[in-house]
KOLMAR-78377 format. One record per residue: residue in three letters; x negated, y negated, z of N, C-alpha, C in turn. Coordinates in steps of 0.2 Angstrom, whole numbers, plus 2048, in hexadecimal, padded with zeros to 3 digits. Layout:
// KOLMAR-78377
ALAXYZXYZXYZ...
END
This chain:
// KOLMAR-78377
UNK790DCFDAC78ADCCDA878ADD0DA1UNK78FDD4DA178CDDBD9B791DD5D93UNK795DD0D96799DCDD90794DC7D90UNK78EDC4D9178DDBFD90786DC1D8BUNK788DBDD84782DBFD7E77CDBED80UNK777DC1D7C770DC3D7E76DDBBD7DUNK76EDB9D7876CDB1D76770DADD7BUNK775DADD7F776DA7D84771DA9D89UNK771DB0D8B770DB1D90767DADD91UNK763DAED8B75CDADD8B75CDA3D8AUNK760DA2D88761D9AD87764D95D8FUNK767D9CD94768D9AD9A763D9AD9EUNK75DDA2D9D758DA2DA1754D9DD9EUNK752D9AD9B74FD94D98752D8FD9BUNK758D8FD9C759D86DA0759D88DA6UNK758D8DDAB755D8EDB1750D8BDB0UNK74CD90DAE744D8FDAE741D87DAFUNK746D83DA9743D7DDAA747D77DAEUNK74DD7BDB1750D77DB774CD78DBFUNK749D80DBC746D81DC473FD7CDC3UNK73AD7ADBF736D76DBD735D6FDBCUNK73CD6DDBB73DD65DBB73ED66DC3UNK743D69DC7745D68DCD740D67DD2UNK73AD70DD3738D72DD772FD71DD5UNK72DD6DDD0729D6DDCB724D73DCCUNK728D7BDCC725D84DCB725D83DC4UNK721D85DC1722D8ADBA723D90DBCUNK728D94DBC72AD99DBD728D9DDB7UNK728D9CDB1728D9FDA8726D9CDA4UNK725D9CD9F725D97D9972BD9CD95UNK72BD93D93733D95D90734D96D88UNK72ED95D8572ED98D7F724D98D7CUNK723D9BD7871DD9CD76719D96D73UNK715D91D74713D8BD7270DD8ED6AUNK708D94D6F703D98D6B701D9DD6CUNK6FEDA2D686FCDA8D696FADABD71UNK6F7DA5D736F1DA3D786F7DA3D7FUNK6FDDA0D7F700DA0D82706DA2D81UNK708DA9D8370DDACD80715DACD86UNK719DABD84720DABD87720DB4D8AUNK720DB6D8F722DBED8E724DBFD94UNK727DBAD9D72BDBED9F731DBCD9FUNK735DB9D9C73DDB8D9A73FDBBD93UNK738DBBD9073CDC2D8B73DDCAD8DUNK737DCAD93739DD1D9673EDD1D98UNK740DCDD9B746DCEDA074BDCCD9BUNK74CDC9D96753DCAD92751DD3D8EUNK74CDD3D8C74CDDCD8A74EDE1D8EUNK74CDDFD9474FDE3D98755DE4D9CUNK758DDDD9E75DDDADA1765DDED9CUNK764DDED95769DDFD92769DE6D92UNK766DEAD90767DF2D8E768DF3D96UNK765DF2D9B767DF4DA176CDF3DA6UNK771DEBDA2778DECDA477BDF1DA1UNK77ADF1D9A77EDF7D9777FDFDD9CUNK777E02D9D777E07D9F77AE07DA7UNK778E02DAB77CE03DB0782E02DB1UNK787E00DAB78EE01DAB790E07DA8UNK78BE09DA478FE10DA178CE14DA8UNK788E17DAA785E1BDB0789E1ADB5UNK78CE15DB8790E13DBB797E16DBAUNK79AE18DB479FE1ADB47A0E1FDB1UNK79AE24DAF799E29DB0797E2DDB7UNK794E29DB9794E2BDC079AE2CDC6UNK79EE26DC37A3E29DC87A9E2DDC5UNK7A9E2EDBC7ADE35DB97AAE3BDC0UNK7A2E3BDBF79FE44DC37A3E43DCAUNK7A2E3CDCD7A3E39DD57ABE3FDD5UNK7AFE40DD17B6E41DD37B9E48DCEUNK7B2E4CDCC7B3E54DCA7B3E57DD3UNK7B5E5CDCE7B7E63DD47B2E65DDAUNK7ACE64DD67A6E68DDA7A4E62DE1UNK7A5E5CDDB7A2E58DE17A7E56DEAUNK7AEE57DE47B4E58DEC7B2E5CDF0UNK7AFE63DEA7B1E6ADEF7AAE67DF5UNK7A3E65DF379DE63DF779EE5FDFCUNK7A2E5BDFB7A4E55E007AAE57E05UNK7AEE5CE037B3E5EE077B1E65E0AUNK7A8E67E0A7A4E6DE0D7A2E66E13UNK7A1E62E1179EE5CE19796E5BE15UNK794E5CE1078CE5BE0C78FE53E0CUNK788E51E0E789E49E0F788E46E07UNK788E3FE07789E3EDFE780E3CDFCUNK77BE3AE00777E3CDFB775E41DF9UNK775E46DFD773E4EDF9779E4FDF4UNK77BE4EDF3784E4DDEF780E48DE8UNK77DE43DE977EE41DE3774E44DDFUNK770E43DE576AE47DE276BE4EDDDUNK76EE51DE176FE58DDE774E59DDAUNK77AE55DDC781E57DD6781E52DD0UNK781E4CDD3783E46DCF77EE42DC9UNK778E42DCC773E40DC9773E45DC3UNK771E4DDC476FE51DBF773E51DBAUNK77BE4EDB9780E4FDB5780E48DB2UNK77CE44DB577FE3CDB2778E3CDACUNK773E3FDAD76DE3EDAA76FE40DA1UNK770E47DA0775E45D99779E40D96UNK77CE3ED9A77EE37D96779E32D94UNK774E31D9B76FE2DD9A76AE2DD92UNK768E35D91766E35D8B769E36D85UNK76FE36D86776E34D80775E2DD7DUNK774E27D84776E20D8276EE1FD81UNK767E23D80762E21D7E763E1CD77UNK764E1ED72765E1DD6D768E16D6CUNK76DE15D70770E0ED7176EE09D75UNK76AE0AD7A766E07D7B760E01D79UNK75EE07D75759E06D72759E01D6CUNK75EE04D68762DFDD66763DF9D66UNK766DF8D6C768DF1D70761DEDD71UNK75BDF0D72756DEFD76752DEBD6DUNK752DF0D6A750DEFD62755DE7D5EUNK75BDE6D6075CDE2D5B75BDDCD61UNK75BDDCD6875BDD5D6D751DD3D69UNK750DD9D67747DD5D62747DD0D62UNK74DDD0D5B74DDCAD5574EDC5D5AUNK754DC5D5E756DBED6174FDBCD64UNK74FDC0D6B74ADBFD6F743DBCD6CUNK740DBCD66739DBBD6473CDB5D5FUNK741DB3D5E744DADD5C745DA7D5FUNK74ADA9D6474ADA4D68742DA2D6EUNK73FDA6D6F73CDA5D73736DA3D70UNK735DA4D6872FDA1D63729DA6D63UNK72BDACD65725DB2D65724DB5D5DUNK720DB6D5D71EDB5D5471ADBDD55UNK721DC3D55722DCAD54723DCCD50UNK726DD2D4F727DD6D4872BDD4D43UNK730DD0D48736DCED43734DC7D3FUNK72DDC3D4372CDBED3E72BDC1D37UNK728DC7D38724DCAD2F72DDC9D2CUNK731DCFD2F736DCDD2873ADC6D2AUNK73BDC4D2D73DDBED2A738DB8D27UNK734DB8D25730DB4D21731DB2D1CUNK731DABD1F737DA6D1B731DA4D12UNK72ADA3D14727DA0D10728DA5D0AUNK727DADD09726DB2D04729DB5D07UNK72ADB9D0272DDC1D02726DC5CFFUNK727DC9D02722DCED04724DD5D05UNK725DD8CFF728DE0D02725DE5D07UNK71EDE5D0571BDEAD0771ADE6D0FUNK71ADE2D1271ADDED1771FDE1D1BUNK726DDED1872CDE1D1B72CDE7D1BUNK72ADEDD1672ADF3D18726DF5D1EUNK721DF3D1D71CDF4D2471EDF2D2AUNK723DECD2A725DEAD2F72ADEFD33UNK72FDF1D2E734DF5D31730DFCD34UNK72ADFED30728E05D33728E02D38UNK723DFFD3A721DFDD40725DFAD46UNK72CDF8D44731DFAD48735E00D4BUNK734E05D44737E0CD45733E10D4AUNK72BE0BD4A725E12D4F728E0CD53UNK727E07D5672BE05D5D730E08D60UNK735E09D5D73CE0DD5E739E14D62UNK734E17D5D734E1DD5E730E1ED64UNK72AE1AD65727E1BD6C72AE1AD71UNK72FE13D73735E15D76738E16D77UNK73AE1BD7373FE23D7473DE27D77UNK734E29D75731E2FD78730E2BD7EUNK72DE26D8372DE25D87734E25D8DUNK739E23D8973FE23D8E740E2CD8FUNK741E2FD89741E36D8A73DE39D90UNK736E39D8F734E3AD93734E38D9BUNK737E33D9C73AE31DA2740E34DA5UNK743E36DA0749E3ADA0748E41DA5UNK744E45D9F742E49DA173FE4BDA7UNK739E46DA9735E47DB173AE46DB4UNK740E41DB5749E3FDBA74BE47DB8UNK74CE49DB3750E51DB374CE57DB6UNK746E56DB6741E5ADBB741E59DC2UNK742E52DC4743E51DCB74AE54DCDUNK74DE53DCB755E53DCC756E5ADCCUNK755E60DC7757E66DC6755E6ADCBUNK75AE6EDCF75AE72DD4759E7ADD2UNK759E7BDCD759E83DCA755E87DD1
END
């Protein structure tokens, strides 16, 4: 799933939605924003989320099994320690660095599927301010990008902080 573009992928959950609605007559979603009043927001969740989260669970995956085939974990598995104390204590606490290495990329990923996301799906967010076709507007677009940059930044302190309480659970000191 990690090679299929964020815009097919949202134009595919869109032709579920309304296959499962013609078919089974469910409204499972609304498949784009008609008015304010009526806002499109669970298939953009799930493409905001959907994408950054295949990322992470390939890269965490394969760093996991880099740790899975270091020296300590052989020596723990060839002591008879069964593998989930194995990976709560060894494997987990060493893959969590990476984890907040790929924050930054993430987030990224999460920050440009926006633009698609509130385009195709007709949500009239932050990226409608700069692209606003009728004027240009500096101080609009400037305020729009802060206002992006404090999105980004919230988060990051949010994910962080999740990081951190996982790095508290996990640390054996």
């Amino acid at each position: 799933m990690s090679v299929i573009p964020d815009f097919i992928m949202i134009i595919f959950l869109q032709l579920v939605v309304v296959y499962i609605y013609e078919e089974y007559g469910v409204a499972v979603s609304r498949v784009a924003t008609k008015s304010s009043e009526e806002p499109a927001v669970l298939l953009p969740l799930i493409v905001m989320i959907l994408i950054p989260l295949i990322y992470l669970i390939r890269n965490l995956s394969e760093r996991t099994f880099d740790v899975m085939g270091e020296d300590y974990i052989l020596n723990a598995k060839a002591k008879g320690i069964r593998r989930l104390p194995i990976i709560f204590n060894h494997v987990i606490r060493n893959v969590l660095p990476f984890l907040k290495a790929d924050l930054h990329k993430i987030l990224a990923i999460m920050m440009s599927n926006l633009f698609i996301v509130e385009y195709l799906f007709n949500i009239n967010g932050l990226s409608a301010f700069i692209f606003n076709n009728y004027s240009y507007q500096f101080n609009l677009t400037v305020n729009t990008l802060i206002a992006l940059m404090v999105v980004y930044m919230l988060l990051y302190l949010c994910l962080t902080l999740f990081i951190r309480f996982l790095e508290r659970i996990f640390a054996n000191d």
